[in-house]
N, C-alpha and C positions, 0 to 999 in steps of 0.2 A: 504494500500500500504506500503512496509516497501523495507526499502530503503538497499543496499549492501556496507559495506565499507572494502573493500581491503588495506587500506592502516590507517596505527592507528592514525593520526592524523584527519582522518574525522568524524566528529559525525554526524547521520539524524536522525531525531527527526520528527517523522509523531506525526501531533495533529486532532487524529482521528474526531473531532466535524467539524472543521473547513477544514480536507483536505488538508491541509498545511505541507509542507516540511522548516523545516530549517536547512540549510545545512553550517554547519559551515568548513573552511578549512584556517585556519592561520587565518589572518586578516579580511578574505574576508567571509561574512557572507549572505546568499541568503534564500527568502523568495520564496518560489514555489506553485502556486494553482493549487490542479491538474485534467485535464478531462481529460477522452479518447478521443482518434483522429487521426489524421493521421499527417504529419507534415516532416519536412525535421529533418537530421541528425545534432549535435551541437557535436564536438567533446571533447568538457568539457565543465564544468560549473563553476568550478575553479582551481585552483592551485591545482594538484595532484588529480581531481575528476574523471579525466577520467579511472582511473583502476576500482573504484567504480560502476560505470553503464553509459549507454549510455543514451540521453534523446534526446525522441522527441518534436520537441519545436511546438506547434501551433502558437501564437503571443507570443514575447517577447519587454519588455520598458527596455532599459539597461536603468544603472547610475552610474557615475563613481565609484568606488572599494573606501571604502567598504560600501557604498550603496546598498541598498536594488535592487533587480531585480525580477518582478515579470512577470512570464510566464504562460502560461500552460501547463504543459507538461505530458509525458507518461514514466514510465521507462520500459525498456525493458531490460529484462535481458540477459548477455552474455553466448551461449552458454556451456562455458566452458573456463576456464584461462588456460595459458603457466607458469603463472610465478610463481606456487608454486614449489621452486625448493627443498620443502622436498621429494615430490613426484617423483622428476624427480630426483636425485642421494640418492633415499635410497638403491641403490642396490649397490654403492661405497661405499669404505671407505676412510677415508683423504688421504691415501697415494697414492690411484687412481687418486683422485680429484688434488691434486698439481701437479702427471706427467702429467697430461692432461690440467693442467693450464696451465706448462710449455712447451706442446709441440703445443697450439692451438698461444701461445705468438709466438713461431717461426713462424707460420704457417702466421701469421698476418703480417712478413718481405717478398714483395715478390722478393726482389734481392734474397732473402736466399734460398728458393722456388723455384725459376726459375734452379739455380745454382744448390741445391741438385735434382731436377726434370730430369736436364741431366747427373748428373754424377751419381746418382742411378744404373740406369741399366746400363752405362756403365763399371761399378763395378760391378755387380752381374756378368754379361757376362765376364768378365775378370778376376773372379775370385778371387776377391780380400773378403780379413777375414772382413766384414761387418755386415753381416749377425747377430752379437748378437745384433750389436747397432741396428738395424734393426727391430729383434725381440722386443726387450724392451720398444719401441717408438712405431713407427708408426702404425707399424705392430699390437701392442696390442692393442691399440686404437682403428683399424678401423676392424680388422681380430679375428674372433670365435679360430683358431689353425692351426695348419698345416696339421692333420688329422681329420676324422672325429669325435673320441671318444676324443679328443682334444677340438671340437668344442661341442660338448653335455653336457659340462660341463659348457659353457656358456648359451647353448638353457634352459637348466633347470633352470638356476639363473636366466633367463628372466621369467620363468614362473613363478617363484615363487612368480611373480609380476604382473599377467593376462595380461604378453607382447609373444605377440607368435613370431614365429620364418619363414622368406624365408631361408631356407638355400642355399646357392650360392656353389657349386662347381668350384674353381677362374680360371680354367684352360682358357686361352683366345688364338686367332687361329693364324694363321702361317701357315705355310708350312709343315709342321708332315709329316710322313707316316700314312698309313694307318692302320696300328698296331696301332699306340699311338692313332689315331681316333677312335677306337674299340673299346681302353682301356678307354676313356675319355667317351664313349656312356656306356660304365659297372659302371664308377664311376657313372656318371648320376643316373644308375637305382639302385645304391646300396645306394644312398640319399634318392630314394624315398623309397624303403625297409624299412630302419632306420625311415623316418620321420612317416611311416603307424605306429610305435611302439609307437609313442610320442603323447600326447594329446594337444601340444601345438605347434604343428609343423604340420600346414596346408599346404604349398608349401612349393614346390623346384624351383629355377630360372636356367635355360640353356640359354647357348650362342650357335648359331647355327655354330660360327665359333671355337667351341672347339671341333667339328667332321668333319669339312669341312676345305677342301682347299680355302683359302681365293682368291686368284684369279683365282678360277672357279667360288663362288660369283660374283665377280668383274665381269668376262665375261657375265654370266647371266643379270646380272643389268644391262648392257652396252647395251645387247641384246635389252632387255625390252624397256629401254628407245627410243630407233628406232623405235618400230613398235605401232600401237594405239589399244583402247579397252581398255574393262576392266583390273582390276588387273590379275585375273586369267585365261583370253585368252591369253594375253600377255605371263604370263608364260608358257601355253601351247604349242601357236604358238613357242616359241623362245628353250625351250626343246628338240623341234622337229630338230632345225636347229644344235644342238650340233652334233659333231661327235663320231662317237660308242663310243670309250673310254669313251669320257667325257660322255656319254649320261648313259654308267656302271658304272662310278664313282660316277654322282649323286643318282643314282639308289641307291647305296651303302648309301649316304649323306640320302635319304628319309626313307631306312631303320630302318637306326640306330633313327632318329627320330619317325621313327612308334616304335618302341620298347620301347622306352622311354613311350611314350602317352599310351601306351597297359596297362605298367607297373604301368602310374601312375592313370591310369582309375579302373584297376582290385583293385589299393590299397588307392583310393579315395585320391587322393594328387593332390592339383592345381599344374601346370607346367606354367610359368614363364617364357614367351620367352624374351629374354632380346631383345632389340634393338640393329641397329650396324649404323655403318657409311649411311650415302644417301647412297654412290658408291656399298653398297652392299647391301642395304635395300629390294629391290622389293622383289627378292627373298624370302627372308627370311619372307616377309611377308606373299607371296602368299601360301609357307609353311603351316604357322602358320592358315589362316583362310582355307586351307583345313584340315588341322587336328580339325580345331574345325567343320568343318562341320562332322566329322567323331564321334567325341567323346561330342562334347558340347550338343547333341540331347535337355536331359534332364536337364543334372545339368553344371555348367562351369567346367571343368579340365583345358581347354587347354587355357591359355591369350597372347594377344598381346600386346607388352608395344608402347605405345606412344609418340613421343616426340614430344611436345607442341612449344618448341623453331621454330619447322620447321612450315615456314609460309602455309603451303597447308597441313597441319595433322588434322586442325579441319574439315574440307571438307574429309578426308580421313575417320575421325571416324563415320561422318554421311554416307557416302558411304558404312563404313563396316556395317554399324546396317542395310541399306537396304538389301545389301545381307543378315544378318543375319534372317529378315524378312523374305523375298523372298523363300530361303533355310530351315527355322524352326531349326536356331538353334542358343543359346548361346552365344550375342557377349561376350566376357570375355577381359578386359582389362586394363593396368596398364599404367595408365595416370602419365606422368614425363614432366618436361620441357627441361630437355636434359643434354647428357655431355661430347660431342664433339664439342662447340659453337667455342672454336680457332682452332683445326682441320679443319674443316666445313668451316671456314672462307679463313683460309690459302692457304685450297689445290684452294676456290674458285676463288680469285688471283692470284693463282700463271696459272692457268691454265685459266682462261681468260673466266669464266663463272659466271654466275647471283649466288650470294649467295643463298643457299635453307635457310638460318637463318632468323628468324625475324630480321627489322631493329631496335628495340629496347629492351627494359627488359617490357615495357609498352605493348607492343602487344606480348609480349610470356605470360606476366599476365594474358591480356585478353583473349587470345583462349587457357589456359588452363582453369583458372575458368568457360570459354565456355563450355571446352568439360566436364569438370566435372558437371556440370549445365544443358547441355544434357543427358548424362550417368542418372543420378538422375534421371530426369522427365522420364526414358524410363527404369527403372528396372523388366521391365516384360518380358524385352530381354535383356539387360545386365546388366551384374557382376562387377564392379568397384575396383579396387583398386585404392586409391586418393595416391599416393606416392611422397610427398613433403615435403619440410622443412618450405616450407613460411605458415607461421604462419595464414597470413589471410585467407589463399587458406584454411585451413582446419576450422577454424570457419565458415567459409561461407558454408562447408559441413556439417558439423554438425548442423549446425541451419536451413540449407533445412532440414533434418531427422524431426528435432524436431518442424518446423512449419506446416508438412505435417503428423504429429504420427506416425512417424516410427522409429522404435525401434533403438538403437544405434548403438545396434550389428546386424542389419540387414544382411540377409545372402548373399547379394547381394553387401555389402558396407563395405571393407576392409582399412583401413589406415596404413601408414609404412614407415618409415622413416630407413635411413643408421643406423648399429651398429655402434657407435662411436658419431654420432652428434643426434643433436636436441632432447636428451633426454628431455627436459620439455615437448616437443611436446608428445613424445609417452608415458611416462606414466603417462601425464594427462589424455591425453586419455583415458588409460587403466583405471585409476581411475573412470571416467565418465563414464562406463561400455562398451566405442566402442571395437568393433573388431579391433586392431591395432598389428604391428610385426614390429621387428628391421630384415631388409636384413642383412643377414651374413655370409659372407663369409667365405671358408676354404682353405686350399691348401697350398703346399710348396712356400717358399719365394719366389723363381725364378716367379713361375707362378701365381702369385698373386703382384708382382710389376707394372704391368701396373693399376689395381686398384688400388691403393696406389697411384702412380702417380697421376694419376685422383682427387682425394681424397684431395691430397696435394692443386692443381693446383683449385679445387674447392673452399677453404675455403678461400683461398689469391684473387682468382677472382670475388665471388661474394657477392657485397658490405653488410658489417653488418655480415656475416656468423658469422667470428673467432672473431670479439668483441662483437657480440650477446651470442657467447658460452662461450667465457672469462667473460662477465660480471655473466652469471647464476653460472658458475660453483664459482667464485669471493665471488658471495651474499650466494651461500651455506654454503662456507668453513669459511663465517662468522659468520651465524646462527650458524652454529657446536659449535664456541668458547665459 
């Protein structure tokens, strides 16, 4: 048995006759005898031992420190560490790494946040000269360029690291004409053209409210939620009740999306339905799993993303694998915990109905780790993308792969985190040989500041984000000296 030490003041010393572990850590010196077994979890066994390994304890005699303790135990090894941050910014250079120190440090004030959160767009919209500070900050940090051949210059610097690439076209919905809906369904399919060139560019992500009128969404989901049945009766039935116009205009909306899915089926590119609001979700989903009935037959193209924070989604993901059963084809899905939780909350009071949000961060934990945990046990029908920053959410996927022999990069088990955050996350990964990609967004500033918003509003609201990324990036720029 030989023992893992992460951190250089611990030394393990296996005395192969005897079985015995001595595990020395400061002061505090531990005597271990070891058998196989089974046994509850001990989250250290001293000071600074827990990054070294985890141990399962069968009987354990404490005595006060630094007395001897003798157990039995098991080590078990961790699927994979976060915190080698040579892996996770060799693709920066210091002068990266200090802007992003500096700008994760603001991001960590949320008066500051809140403040630049609303006068952003009301300065882009007003036209006011922003726009460099803009670009130089936030913008670099979370955003690939403004155009496409802009952003390939970053997909390929990922690559050169076995990090693959979502490429995100930023464009988000509104009231447009129908022209710029056209135009926005051709950017679509000129992502996936480009990405079919690239070896490291599996998906594209689409927002279905960057070709649609957002409140014709809005009415459809309104509709929906009135009448019963399944997901895709419902949309049916309520389709039918549109008035011609609107009933040509969607027509139009499902076009442009069949074009899309044609385009990126012919050129073997996942599509990446992104989520949206409840108030216009049904829709958009019922969309999305008749396109995979259309195109997922064989292999996944077309995925649904998830979001975990909404208390009735884990019940929604095992509903969709039945039809996907039923029907013979592909559930494909990209599991998230969400990032509209103060939106979602707001509009729910102010308008006098039941929150769709979990009531805490403890039950959005657990029915995501749920749906990921199902998604796994069922990969003979679904394609998984785990897309999260929480650190445990993905060991805990990685160590189902690896307690079951299945391979890292399994084709079935995608991992991806935002460009900009939680690089230890992704390329540990990448190192550990999983299939993993940074989402990356492109598009001019105007249309890419509600992500950014987002972005912002994300790192200040959920707790540890921006002193988790302050500290890695911190302990890099020290190793560097």
């Amino acid at each position: 048995m030989a023992g893992r030490a992460a951190d250089a003041q611990i030394c393990v010393i296996v005395a192969a006759v005897s079985l015995k572990l001595k595990i020395i850590s400061g002061s505090a010196v531990f005597y271990v005898r070891y058998r196989r077994g089974g046994g509850y979890y001990v989250p250290s066994c001293s000071n600074g031992c827990t990054r070294s390994f985890f141990l399962k304890i069968q009987k354990t005699a404490a005595l006060p420190l630094p007395d001897i303790l003798i157990g039995y135990m098991q080590e078990e090894k961790l699927p994979v560490s976060f915190d080698n941050t040579e892996f996770a910014f060799k693709y920066k250079s210091d002068g990266e790494l200090r802007q992003a120190r500096l700008l994760f440090s603001m991001m960590g004030q949320p008066a500051l946040v809140k403040l630049g959160t609303r006068l952003t767009p009301w300065a882009i919209k007003n036209k006011l000269p922003i726009k460099g500070l803009i670009r130089s900050t936030i913008f670099k940090q979370f955003v690939g360029g403004e155009t496409l051949e802009e952003t390939a210059k970053v997909a390929a610097r990922l690559g050169r690291y076995n990090v693959q690439v979502i490429l995100d076209y930023g464009v988000e919905g509104g009231e447009d004409s129908e022209k710029e809906y056209d135009h926005a369904a051709g950017e679509f399919i000129r992502v996936i053209d480009y990405a079919a060139t690239q070896s490291n560019i599996p998906f594209m992500s689409v927002k279905v409210t960057g070709f649609s009128r957002f409140s014709l969404l809005e009415k459809i989901d309104r509709l929906m939620t009135a009448v019963t049945g399944t997901l895709i009766k419902r949309y049916l039935q309520v389709i039918d009740q549109l008035d011609t116009a609107e009933k040509e205009e969607w027509h139009r909306v499902r076009t442009r999306l069949l074009r899309i899915c044609e385009r990126a089926a012919e050129k073997k590119i996942g599509v990446l339905i992104d989520a949206e609001e409840t108030w216009i979700q049904d829709p958009v989903d019922a969309l999305t799993i008749l396109m995979m009935d259309t195109f997922n037959k064989m292999t996944p193209i077309i995925y649904n993303t998830v979001q975990l924070y909404r208390h009735d989604r884990l019940q929604f993901l095992k509903d969709c694998h039945e039809a996907a059963v039923e029907r013979n084809f592909v559930l494909a899905v990209k599991l998230v915990r969400g990032a509209y939780m103060e939106k979602e909350r707001a509009r729910a009071t102010e308008r006098g109905y039941s929150s769709p949000i979990q009531p805490d961060k403890a039950s959005t934990d657990r029915d995501y780790d749920s749906g990921v945990q199902f998604s796994l046990e069922h990969l003979e029908r679904i394609a998984l993308v785990v897309a999260t920053h929480n650190e445990r959410s993905n060991l805990k996927a990685v160590a189902f792969l690896q307690e079951n022999g299945l391979p890292p990069d399994h084709p079935h088990v995608h991992f991806s985190q935002l460009y900009g955050m939680s690089d230890n996350i992704t390329f540990n990964l990448a190192a550990a040989g999983c299939s993993v990609s940074k989402y990356l967004p492109f598009g001019p500033i105007d249309d890419v500041i509600p992500y950014l918003m987002r972005r912002a509003q994300e790192n200040t609201s959920v707790k540890g984000q921006t002193g988790r990324e302050l500290g890695l990036i911190k302990k890099e720029l020290l190793r560097r000296k």
